[in-house]
N, C-alpha and C positions, 0 to 999 in steps of 0.2 A: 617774150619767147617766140620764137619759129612757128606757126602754124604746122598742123601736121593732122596726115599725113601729108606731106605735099613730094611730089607732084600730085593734085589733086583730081579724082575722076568722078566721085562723089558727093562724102563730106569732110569736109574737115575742121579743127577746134581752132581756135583762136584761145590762148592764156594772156594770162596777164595779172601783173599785182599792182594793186595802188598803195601807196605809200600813207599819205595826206589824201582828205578829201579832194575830188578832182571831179572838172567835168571829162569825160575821156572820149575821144571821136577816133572812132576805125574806120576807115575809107579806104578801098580798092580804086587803081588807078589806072587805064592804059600805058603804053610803053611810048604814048604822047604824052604822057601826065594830064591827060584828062580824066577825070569822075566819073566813074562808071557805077559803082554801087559804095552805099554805105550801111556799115556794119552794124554800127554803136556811135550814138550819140546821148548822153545823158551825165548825169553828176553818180559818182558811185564814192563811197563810203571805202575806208581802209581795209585793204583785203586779198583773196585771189581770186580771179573771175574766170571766166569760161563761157565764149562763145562757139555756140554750131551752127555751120554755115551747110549750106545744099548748094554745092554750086547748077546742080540741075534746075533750080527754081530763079535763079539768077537770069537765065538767058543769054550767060557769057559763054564766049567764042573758045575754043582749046586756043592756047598760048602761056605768053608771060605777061605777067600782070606785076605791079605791087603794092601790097598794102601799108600803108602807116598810121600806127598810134600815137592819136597826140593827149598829152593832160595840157591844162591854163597855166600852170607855170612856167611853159616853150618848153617841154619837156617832148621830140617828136623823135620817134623810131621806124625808119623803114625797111620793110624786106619786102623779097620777089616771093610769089605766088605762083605755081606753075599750073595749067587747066590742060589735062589729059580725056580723052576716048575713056568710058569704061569700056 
């Protein structure tokens, strides 16, 4: 699902469902496709999950960004992220 709220000036969630057991990686990216931060790295169990993110603690620049979710079965979804001024 969509992060939200985004444009982000705060915080924003992160959802997500896992199907199958999965290792799950969330990674934010520049609009290089460089790695700039990551979110979630670990193995999570069948389910709905829920990350919060502060983008204030991050250190990242206002922009666009994007994040994508991967599971180990090549299962990989990306979207843009957008980083606003509060």
């Amino acid at each position: 699902m969509q992060n939200y709220p985004n444009p982000v000036a705060g915080e924003t969630v992160f959802e997500y469902s896992v199907r199958t057991a999965s290792n799950i990686v969330i990674h934010i990216y520049d609009l290089n496709g460089r790695l700039v931060e990551s979110l979630q790295e670990g193995n999570k169990v069948p389910g709905i999950y829920s990350r919060l993110w502060n983008r204030n603690q991050s250190g990242l620049e206002d922009g666009t960004y994007f994040y994508r979710l991967q599971a180990k079965q090549g299962f990989s979804l990306p979207r843009k992220l957008v980083l606003v001024q509060e």
